[in-house]
SELUMMI-902976 format. One line per field, with one value per atom (N, C-alpha, C): residue number from 0; residue in three letters; atom name; x, y, z. Coordinates in steps of 0.1 Angstrom, whole numbers. Layout:
REM residues N
resi: NUM_...
resn: ALA_...
name: CA_...
east: X_...
north: Y_...
up: Z_...
END
This chain:
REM residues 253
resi: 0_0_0_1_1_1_2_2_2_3_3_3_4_4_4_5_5_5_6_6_6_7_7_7_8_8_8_9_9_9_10_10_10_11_11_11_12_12_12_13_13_13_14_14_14_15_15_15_16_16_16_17_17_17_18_18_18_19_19_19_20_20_20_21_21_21_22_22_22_23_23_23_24_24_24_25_25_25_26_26_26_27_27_27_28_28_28_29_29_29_30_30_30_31_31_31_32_32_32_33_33_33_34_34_34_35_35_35_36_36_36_37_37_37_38_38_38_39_39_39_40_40_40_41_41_41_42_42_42_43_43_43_44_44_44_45_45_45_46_46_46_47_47_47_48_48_48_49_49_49_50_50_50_51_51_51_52_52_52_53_53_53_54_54_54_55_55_55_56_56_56_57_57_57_58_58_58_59_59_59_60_60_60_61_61_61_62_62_62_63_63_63_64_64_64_65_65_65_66_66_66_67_67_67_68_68_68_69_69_69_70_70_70_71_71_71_72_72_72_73_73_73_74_74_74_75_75_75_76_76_76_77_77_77_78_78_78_79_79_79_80_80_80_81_81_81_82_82_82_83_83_83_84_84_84_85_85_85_86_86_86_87_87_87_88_88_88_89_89_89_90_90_90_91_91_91_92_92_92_93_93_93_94_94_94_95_95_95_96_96_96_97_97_97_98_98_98_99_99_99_100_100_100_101_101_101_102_102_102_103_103_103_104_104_104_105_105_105_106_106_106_107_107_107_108_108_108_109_109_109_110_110_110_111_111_111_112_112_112_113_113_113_114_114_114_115_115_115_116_116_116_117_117_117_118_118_118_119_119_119_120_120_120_121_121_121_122_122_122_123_123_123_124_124_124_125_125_125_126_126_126_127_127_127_128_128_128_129_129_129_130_130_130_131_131_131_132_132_132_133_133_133_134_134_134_135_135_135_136_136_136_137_137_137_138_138_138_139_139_139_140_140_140_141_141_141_142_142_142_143_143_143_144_144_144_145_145_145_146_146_146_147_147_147_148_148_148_149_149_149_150_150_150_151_151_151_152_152_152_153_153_153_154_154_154_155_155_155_156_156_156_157_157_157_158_158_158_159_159_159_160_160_160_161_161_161_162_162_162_163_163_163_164_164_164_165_165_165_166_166_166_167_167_167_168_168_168_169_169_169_170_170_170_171_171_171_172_172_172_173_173_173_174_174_174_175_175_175_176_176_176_177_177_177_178_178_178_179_179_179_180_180_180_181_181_181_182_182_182_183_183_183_184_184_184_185_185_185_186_186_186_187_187_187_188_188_188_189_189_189_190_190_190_191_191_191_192_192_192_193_193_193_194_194_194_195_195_195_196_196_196_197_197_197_198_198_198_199_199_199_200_200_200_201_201_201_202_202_202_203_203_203_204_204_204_205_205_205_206_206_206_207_207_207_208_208_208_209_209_209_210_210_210_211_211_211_212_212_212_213_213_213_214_214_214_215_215_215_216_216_216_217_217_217_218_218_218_219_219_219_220_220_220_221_221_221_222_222_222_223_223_223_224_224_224_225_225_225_226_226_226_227_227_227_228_228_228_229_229_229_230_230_230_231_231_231_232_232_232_233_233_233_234_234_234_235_235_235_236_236_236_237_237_237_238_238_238_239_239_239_240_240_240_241_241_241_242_242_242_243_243_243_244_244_244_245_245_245_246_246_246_247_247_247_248_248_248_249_249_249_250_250_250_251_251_251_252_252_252
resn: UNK_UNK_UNK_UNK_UNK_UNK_UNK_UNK_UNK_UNK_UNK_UNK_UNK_UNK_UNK_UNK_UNK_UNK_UNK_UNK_UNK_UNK_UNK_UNK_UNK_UNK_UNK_UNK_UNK_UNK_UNK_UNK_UNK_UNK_UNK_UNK_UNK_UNK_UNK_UNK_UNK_UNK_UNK_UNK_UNK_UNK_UNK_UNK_UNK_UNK_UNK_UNK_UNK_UNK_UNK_UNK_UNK_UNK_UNK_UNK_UNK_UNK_UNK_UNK_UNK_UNK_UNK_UNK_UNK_UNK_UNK_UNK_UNK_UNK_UNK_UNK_UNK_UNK_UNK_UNK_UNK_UNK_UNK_UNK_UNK_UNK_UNK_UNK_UNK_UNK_UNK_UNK_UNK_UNK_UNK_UNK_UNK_UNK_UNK_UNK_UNK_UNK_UNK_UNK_UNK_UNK_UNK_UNK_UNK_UNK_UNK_UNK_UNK_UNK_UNK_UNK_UNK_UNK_UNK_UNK_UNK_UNK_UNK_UNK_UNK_UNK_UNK_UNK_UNK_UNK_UNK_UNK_UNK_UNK_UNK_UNK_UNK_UNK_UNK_UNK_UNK_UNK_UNK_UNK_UNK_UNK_UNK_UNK_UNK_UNK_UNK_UNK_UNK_UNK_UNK_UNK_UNK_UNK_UNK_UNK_UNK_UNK_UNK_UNK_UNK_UNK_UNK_UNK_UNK_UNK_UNK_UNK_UNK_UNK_UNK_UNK_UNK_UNK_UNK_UNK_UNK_UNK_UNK_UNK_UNK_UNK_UNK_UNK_UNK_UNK_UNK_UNK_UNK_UNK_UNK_UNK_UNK_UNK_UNK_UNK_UNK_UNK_UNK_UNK_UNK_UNK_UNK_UNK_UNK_UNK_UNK_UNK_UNK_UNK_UNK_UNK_UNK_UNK_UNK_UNK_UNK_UNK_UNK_UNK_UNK_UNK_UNK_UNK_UNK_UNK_UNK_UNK_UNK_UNK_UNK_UNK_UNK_UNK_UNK_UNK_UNK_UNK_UNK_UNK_UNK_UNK_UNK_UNK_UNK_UNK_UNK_UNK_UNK_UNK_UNK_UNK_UNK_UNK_UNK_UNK_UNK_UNK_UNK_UNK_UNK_UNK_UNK_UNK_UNK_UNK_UNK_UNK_UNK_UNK_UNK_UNK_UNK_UNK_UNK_UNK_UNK_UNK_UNK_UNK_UNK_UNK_UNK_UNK_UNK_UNK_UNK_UNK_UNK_UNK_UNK_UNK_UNK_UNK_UNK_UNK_UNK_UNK_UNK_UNK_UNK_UNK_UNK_UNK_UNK_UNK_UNK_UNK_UNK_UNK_UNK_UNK_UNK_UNK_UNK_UNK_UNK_UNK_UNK_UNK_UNK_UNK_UNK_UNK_UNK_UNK_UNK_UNK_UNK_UNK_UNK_UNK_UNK_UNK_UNK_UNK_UNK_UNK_UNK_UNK_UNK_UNK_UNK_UNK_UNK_UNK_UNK_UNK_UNK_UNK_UNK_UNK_UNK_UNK_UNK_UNK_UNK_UNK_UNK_UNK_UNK_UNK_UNK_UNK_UNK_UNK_UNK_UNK_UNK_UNK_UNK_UNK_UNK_UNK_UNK_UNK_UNK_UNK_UNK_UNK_UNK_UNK_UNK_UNK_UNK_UNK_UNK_UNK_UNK_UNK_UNK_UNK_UNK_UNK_UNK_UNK_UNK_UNK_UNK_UNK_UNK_UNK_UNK_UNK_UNK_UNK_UNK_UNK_UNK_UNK_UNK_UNK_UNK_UNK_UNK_UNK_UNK_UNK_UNK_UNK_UNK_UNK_UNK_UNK_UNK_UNK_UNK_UNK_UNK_UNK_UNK_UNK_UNK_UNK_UNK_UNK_UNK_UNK_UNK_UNK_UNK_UNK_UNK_UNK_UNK_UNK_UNK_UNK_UNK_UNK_UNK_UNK_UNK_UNK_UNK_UNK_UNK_UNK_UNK_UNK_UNK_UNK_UNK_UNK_UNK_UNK_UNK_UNK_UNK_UNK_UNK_UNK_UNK_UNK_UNK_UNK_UNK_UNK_UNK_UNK_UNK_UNK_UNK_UNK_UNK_UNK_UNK_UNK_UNK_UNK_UNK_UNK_UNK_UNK_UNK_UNK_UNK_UNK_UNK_UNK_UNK_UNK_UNK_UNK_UNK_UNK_UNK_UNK_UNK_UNK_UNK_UNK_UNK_UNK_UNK_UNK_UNK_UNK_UNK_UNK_UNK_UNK_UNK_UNK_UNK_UNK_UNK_UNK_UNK_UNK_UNK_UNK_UNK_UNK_UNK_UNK_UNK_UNK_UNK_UNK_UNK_UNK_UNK_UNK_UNK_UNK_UNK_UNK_UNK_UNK_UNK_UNK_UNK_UNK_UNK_UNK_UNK_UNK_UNK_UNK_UNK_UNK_UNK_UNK_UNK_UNK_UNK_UNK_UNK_UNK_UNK_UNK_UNK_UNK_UNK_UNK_UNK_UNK_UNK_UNK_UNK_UNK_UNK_UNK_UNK_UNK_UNK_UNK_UNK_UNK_UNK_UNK_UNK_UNK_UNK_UNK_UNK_UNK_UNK_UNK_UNK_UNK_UNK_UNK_UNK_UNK_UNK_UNK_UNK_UNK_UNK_UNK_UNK_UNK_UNK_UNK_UNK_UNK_UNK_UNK_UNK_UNK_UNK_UNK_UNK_UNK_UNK_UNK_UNK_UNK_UNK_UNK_UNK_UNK_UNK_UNK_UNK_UNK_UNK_UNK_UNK_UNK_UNK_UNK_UNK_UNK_UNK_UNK_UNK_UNK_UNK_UNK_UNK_UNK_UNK_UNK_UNK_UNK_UNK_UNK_UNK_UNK_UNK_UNK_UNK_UNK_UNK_UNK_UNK_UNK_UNK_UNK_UNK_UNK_UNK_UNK_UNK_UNK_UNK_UNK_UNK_UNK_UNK_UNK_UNK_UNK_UNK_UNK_UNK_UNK_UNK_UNK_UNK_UNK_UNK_UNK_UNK_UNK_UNK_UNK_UNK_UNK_UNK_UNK_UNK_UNK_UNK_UNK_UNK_UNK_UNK_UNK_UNK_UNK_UNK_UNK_UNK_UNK_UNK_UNK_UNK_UNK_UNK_UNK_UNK_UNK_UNK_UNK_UNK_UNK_UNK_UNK_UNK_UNK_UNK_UNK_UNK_UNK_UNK_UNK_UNK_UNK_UNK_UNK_UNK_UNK_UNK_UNK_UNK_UNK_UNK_UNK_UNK_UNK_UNK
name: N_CA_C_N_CA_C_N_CA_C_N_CA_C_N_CA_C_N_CA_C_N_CA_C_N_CA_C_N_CA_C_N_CA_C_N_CA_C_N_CA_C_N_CA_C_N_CA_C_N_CA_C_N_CA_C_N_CA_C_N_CA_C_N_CA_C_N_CA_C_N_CA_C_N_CA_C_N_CA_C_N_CA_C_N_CA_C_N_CA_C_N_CA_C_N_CA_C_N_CA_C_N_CA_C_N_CA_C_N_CA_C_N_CA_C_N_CA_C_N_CA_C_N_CA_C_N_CA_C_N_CA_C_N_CA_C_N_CA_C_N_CA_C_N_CA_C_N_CA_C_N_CA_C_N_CA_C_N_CA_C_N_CA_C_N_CA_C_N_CA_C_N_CA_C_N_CA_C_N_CA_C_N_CA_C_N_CA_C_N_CA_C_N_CA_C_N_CA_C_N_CA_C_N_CA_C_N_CA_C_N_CA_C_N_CA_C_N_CA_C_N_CA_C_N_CA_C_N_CA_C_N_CA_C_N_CA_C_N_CA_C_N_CA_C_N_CA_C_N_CA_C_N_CA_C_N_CA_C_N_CA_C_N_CA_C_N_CA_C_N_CA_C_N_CA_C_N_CA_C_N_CA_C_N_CA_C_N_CA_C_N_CA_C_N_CA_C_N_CA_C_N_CA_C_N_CA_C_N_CA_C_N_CA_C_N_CA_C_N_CA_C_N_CA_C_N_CA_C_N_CA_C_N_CA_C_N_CA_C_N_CA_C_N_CA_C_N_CA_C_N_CA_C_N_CA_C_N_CA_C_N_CA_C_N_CA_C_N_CA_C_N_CA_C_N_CA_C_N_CA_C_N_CA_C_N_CA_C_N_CA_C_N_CA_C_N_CA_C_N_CA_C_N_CA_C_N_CA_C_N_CA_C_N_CA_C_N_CA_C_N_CA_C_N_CA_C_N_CA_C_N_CA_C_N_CA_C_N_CA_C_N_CA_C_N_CA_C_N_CA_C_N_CA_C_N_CA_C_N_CA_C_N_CA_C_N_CA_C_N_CA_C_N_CA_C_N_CA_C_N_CA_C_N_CA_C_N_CA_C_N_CA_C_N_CA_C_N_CA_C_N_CA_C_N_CA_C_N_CA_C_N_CA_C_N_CA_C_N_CA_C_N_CA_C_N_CA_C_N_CA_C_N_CA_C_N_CA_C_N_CA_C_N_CA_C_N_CA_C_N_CA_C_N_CA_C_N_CA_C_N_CA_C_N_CA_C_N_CA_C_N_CA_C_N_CA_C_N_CA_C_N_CA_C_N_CA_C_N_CA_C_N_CA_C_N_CA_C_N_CA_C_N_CA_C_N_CA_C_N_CA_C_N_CA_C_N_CA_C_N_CA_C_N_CA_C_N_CA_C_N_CA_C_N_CA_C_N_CA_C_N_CA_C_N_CA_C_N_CA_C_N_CA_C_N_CA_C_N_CA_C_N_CA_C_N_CA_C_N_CA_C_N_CA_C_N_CA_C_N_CA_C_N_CA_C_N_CA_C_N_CA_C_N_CA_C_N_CA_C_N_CA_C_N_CA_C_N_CA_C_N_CA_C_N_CA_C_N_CA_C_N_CA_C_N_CA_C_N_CA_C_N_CA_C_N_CA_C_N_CA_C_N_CA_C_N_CA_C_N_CA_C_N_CA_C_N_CA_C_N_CA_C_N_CA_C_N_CA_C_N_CA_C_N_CA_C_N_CA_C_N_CA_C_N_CA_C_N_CA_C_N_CA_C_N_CA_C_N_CA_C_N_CA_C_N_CA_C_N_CA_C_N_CA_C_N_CA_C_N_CA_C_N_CA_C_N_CA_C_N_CA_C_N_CA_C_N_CA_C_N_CA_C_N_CA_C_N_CA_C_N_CA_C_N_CA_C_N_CA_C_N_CA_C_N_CA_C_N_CA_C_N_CA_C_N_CA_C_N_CA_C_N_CA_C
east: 226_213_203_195_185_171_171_160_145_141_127_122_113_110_107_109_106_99_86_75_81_80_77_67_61_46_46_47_48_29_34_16_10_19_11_10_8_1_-17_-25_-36_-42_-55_-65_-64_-58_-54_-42_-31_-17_-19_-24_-26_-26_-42_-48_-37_-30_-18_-6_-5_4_0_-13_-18_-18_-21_-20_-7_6_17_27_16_28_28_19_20_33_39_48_60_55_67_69_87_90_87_80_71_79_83_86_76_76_60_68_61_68_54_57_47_49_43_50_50_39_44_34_26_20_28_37_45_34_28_15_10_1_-5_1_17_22_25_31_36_21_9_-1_-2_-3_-5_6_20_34_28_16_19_5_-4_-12_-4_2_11_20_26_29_28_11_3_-4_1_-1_8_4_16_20_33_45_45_48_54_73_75_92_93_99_103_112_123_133_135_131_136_155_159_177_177_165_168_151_147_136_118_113_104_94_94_88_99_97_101_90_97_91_101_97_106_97_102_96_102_92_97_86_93_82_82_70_69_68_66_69_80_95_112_115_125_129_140_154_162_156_145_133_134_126_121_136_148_159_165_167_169_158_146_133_139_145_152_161_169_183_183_177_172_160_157_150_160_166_174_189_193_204_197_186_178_174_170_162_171_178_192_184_175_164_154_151_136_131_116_109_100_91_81_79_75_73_56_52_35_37_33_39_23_18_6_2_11_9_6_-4_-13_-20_-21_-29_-39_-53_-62_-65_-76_-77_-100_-107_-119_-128_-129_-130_-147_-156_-168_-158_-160_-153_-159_-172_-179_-174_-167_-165_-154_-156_-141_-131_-137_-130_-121_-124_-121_-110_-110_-104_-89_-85_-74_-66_-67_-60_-42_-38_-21_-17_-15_-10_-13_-33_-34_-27_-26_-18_-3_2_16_19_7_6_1_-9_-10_1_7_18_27_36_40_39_22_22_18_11_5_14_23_33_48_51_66_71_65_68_68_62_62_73_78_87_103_101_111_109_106_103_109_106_103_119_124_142_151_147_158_155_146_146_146_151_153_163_174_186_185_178_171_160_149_140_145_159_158_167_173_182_173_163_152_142_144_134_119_117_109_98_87_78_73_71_64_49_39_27_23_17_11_-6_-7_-19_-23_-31_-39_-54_-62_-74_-82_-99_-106_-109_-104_-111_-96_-86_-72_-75_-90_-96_-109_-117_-128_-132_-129_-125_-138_-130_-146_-137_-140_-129_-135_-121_-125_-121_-112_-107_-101_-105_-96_-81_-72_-56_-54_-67_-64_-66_-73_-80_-66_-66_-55_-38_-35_-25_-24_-39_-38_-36_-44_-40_-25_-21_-3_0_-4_6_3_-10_-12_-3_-2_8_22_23_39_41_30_36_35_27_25_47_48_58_72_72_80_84_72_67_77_77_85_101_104_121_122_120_127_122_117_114_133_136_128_128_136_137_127_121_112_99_86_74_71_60_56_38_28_14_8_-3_-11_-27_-30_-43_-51_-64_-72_-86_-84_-98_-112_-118_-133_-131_-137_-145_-143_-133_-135_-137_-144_-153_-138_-127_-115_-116_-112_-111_-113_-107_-105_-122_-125_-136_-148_-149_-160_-160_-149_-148_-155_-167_-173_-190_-197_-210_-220_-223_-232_-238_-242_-253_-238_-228_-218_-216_-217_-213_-225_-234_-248_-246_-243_-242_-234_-223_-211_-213_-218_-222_-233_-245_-253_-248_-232_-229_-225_-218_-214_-220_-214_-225_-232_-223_-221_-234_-234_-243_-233_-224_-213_-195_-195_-180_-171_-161_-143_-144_-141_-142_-120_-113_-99_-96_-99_-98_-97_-106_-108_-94_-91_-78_-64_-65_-53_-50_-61_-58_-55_-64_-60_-42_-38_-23_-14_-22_-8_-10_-22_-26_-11_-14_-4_12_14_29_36_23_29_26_23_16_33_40_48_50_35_35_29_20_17_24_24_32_28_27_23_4_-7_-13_-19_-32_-38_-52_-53_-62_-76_-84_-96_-101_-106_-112_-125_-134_-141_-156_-160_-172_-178_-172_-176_-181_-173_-181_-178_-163_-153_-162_-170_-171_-186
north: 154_147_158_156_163_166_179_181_179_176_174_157_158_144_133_122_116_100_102_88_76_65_59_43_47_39_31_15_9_3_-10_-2_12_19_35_43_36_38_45_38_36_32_34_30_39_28_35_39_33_37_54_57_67_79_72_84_89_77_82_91_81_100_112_114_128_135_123_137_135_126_132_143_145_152_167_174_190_192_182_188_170_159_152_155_147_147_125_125_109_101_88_78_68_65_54_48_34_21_15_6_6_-7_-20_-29_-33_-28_-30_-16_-10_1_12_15_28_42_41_48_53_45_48_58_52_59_73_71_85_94_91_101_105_97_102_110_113_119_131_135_142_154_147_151_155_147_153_164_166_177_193_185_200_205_195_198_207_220_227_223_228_219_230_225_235_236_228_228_238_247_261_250_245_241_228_217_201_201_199_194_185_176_167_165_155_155_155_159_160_146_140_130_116_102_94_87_77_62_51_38_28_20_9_-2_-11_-24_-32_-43_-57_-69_-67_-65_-66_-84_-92_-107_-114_-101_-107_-99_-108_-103_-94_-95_-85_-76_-77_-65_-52_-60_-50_-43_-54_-46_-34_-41_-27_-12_-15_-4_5_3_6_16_6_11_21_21_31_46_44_55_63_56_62_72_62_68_82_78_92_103_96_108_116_113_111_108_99_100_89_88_80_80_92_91_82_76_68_58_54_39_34_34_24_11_2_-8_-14_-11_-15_-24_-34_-42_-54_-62_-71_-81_-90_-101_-113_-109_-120_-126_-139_-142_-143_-139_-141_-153_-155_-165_-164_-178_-178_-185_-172_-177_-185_-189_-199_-217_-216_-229_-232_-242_-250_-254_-259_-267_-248_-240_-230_-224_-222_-222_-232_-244_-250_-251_-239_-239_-236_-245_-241_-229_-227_-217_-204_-205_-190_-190_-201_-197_-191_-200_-192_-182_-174_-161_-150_-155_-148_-146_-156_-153_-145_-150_-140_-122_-119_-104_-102_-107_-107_-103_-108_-111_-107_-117_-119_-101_-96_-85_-75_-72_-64_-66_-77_-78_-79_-79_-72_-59_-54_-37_-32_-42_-33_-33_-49_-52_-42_-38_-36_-18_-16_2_6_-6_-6_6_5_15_29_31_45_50_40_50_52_44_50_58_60_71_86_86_102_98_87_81_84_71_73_64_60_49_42_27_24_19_21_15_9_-6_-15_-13_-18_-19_-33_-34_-52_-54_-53_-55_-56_-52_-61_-76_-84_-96_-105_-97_-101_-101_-90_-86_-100_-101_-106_-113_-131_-140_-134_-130_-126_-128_-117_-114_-122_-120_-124_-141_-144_-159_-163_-173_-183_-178_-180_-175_-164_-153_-137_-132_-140_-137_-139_-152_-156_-149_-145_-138_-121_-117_-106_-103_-116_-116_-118_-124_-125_-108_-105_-93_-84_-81_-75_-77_-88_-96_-97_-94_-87_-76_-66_-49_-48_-60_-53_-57_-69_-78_-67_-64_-55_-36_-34_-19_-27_-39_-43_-42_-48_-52_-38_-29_-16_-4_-4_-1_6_19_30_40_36_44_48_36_32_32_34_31_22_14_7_2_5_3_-1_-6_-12_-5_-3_-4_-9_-11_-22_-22_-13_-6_-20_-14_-25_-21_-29_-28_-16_-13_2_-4_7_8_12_6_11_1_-4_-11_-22_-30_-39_-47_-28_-33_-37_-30_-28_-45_-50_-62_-76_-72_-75_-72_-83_-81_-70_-65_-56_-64_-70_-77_-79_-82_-83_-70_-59_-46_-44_-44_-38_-45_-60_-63_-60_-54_-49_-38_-30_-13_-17_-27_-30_-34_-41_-47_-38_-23_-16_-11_-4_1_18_22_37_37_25_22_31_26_35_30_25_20_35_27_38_42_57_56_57_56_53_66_80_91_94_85_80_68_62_55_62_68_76_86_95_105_98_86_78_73_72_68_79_90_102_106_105_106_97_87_74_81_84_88_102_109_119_117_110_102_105_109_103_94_90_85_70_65_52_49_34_27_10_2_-13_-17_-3_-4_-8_-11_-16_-9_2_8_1_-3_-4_4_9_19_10_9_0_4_13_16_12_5_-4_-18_-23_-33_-48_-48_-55_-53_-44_-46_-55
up: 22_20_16_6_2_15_13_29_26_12_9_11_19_22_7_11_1_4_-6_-4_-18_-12_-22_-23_-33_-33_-42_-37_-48_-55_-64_-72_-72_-74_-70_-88_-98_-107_-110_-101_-104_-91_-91_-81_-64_-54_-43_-42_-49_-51_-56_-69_-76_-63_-60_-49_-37_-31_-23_-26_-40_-46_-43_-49_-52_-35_-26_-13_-8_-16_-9_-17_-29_-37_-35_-30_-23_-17_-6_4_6_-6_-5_-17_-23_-38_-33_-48_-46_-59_-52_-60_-66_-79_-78_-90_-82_-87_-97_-111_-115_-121_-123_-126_-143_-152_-161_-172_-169_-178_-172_-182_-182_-185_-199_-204_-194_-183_-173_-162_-160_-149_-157_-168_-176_-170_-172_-174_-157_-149_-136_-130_-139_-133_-139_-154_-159_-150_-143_-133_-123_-115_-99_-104_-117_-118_-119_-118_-118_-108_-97_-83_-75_-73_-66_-55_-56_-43_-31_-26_-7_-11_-17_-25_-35_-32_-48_-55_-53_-63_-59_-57_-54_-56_-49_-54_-61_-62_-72_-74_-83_-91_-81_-86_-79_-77_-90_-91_-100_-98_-102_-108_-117_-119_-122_-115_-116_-116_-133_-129_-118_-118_-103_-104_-105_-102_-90_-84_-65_-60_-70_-67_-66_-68_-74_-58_-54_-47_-49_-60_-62_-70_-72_-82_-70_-64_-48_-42_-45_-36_-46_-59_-67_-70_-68_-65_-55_-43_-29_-32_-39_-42_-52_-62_-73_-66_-57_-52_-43_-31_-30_-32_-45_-52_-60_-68_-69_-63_-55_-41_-33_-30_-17_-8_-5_7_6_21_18_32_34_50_45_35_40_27_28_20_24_13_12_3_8_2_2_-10_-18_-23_-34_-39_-33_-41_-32_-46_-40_-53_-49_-58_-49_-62_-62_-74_-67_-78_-73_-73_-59_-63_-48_-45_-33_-23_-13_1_7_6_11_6_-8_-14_-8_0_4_-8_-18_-30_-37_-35_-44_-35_-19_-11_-16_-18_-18_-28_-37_-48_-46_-46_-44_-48_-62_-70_-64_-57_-54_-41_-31_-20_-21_-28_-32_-37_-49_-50_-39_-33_-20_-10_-11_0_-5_-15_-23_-24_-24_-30_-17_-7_2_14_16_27_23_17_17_6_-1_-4_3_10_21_32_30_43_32_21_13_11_9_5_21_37_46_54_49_47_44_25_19_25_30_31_45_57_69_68_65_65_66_53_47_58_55_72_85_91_103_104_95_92_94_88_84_95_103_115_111_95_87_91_84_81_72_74_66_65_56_57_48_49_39_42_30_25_28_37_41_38_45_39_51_51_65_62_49_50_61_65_71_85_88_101_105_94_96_83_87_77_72_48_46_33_18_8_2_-10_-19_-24_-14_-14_-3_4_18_12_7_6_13_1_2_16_25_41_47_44_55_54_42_42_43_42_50_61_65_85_87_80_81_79_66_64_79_82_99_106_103_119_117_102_98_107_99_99_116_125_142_147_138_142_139_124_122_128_131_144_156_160_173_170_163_157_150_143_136_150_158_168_175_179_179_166_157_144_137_133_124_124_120_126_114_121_111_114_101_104_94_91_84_82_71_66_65_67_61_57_47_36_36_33_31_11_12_-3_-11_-18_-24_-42_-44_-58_-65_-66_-79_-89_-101_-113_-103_-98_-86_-86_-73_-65_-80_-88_-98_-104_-102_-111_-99_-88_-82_-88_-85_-93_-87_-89_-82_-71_-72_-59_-48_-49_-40_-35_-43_-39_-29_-35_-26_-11_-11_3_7_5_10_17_9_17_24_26_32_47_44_57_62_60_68_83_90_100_91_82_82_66_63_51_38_38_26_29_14_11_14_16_21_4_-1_-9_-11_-24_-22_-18_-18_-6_4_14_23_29_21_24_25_10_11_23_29_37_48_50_63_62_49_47_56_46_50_67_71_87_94_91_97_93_81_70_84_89_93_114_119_130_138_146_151_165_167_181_175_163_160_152_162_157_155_149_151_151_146_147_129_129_120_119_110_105_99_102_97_91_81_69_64_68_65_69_72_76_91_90_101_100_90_86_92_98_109_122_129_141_139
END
């Protein structure tokens, strides 16, 4: 088995995925899953490679890319299966990908859209608990972890749509659920960033943004730095386990 640890982060293209690469690539070799801009991911492999390593020579590659629908379930099992046959390895897993649609959390009528619930559930939940299935084997082997990405509107009904709220609160209550059953191998925790300014957050009107950092206690959004470092905190943690990170200023209390 190869002795260099290995991450793999799916959506980890761009935004917060990106940023999680860049602080695991000094001292992990990183897998990043990308679901359909190759261009994009090409340019961000071509950055982490100019990040110096704590590794002189990798036994095997330093960096990956694999595509992967994170919505397919034998997508996500072969993502698994292809990192590990590459890697010979796998200590941690971020399982990032996530899908809201924008919509006023206040409108009940906008709230009961079928389609977005099933999408939410979908990227929201049920991927995560595939990504956390098929790589059960692999982390407790390296007595590894995994962490998803949830949100505070999963903490404190808020967001960007009734679906998106309520299936973050699921994904939470996955990753506390799953920390119990992969339990003692495995760790397993959750995130749950406020409002970050990435392509995402920007695509919020200003006057939304302003009340956003307005609502914090700290008067200032998590910026995706701010998340990431909280990732690798958790990646490298070996005593949490089942807990759920708030990154949010304070905007949940």
């Amino acid at each position: 088995m190869s002795v260099q640890k290995v991450a793999l982060i799916t959506a980890g293209s761009a935004g917060l995925g990106a940023q999680i690469a860049r602080v695991f690539a000094p001292d992990f070799r990183v897998v990043i899953n990308y679901s359909s801009n190759r261009d994009r991911a090409n340019t961000l492999l071509t950055e982490l490679s100019s990040i110096p390593s704590a590794h002189s020579s990798p036994t095997s590659p330093r960096f990956h890319l694999i595509q992967a629908d994170a919505s397919s379930k034998p997508s996500v099992q072969n993502l698994v299966a292809e990192t590990i046959r590459t890697m010979g390895r796998l200590d941690v897993v971020v399982s990032n990908a996530g899908w809201t649609r924008m919509t006023n959390f206040l409108n009940i009528e906008e709230g009961v859209n079928d389609e977005d619930w099933d999408k939410c559930l979908i990227m929201n939940v049920k991927t995560h608990l595939w990504l956390a299935y098929a790589a059960k084997d692999a982390l407790a082997e390296t007595e590894g972890t995994l962490i998803s990405t949830a949100s505070v509107a999963g903490v404190k009904p808020s967001g960007s749509s009734l679906p998106y709220a309520v299936t973050k609160a699921a994904q939470i209550h996955l990753a506390k659920s799953l920390a119990v059953i992969l339990a003692p191998k495995v760790r397993v925790n959750s995130v749950s960033p406020g409002l970050m300014l990435t392509e995402w957050g920007m695509s919020f009107p200003e006057s939304k943004r302003e009340a956003a950092k307005n609502n914090t206690k700290l008067k200032r959004l998590a910026t995706v730095k701010d998340v990431a470092d909280q990732v690798r905190t958790l990646a490298l943690s070996r005593s949490a386990t089942g807990q759920n990170l708030c990154i949010d200023g304070g905007s949940s209390l």
